[in-house]
C-alpha positions as CSV (number, residue, x, y, z in Angstrom):
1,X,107.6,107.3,101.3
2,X,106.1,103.8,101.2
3,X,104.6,101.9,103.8
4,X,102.0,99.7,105.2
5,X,98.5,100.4,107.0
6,X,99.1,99.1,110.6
7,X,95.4,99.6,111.5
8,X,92.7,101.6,109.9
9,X,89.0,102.3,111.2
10,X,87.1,104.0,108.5
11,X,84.7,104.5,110.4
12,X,86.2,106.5,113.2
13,X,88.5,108.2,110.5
14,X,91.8,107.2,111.3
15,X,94.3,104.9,111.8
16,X,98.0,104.4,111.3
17,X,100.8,103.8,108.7
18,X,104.3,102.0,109.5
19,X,106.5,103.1,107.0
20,X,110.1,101.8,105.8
21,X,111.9,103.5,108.1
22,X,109.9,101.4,111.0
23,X,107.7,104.7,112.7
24,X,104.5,104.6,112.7
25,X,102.3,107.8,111.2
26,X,99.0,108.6,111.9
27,X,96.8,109.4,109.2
28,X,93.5,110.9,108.7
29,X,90.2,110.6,106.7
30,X,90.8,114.5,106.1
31,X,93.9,113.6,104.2
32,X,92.5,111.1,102.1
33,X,90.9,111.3,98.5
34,X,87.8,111.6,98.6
35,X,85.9,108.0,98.2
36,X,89.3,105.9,99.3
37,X,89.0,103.2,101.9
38,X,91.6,101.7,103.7
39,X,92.8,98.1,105.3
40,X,95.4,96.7,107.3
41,X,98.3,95.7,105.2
42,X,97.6,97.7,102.3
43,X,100.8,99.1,101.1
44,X,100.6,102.8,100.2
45,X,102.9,105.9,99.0
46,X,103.0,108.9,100.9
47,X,103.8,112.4,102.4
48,X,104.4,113.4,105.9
49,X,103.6,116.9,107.1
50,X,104.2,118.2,110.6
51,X,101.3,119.8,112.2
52,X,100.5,120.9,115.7
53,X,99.5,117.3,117.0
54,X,102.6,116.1,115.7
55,X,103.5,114.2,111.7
56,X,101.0,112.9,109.5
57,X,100.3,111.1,106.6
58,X,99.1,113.1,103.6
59,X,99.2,112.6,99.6
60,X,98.0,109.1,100.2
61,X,98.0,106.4,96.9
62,X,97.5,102.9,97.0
63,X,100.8,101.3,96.0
C-alpha cells in the first residue's frame, strides 16, 4: 500500500500512516528498519498485519 505519515514521534516510537484508501494505520518503531526516521507527510509503501491491538503498519520504505 502507499500512504502518508499523518504524525510521527520518534521519540515516543510511534505515530500514524493515512493511507490511499483514507484509514489511518498505526505504526511502530518495532516495525521499522533499523536507523529510519520518520516525518509528517513523508510518503511511504507498506504492509498491514493484524495483531491483537488491532492493524499495523509493517515493511515500511520511504516512497
Amino acid at each position: 500500500m502507499r500512504g502518508i505519515v499523518r504524525w510521527y514521534n520518534n521519540l515516543k516510537g510511534f505515530g500514524f500512516v493515512l493511507g490511499e484508501d483514507g484509514e489511518d494505520v498505526i505504526i511502530r518503531r518495532s516495525n521499522l528498519p533499523i536507523g529510519t526516521y520518520l516525518y509528517a507527510g513523508e510518503k511511504v509503501l507498506y504492509s498491514i498485519v493484524d495483531t491483537y491491538r488491532g492493524p499495523q503498519v509493517t515493511k515500511v520504505k520511504k516512497a
